[in-house]
N, C-alpha and C positions, 0 to 999 in steps of 0.2 A: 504494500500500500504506500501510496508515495505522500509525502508530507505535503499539509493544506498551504496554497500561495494566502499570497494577501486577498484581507477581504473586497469585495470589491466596492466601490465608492456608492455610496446609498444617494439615488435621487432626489434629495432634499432640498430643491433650491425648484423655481417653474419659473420658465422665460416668459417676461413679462411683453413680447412680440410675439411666440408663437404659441405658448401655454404648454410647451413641451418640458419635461420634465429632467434636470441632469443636475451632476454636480459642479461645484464652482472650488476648484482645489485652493484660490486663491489666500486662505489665510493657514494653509497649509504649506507653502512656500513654493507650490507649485501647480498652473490649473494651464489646460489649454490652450488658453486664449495668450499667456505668456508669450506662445511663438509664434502668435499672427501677429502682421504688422498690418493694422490701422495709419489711416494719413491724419495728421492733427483734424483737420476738417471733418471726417468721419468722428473721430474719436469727441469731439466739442458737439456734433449733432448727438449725437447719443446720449451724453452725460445731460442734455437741454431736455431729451427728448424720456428718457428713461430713469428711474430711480434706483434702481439696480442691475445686475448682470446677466446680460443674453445669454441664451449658448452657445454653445462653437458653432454648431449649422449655421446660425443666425449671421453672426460676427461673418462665417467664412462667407455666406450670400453676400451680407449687406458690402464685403468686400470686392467681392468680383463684381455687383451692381456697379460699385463705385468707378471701377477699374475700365470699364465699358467704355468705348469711345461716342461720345455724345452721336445721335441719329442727326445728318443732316434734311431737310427740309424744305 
């Protein structure tokens, strides 16, 4: 019988954009969103826009939205 890993991280936190459910590692010195790079501008909409922390899907969307090259017209 092989020895138990770590537990795994309990869904206790719900993304206040999509109501999905995950954890936020962040005052455990480590959470996902650490090694996505946000552009100041995203990061200033969000903190305007939201009172706490997305989840990664969200973060990782709202980055490649961003990343988009504007639709000309």
């Amino acid at each position: 019988m092989s020895a138990p890993g770590p537990a795994p991280a309990l869904l206790n936190d719900r993304c206040p954009r999509c109501g999905g459910g995950f954890h936020c590692g962040a005052q455990e010195a480590h959470c996902d969103c650490f090694d996505l790079r946000l552009s100041p501008a995203l990061r200033e909409r969000l903190a305007a826009q939201y009172s706490s922390c997305l989840c990664i899907a969200c973060l990782r969307a709202l980055s490649a939205e961003e990343a988009k090259p504007p639709v000309s017209g």
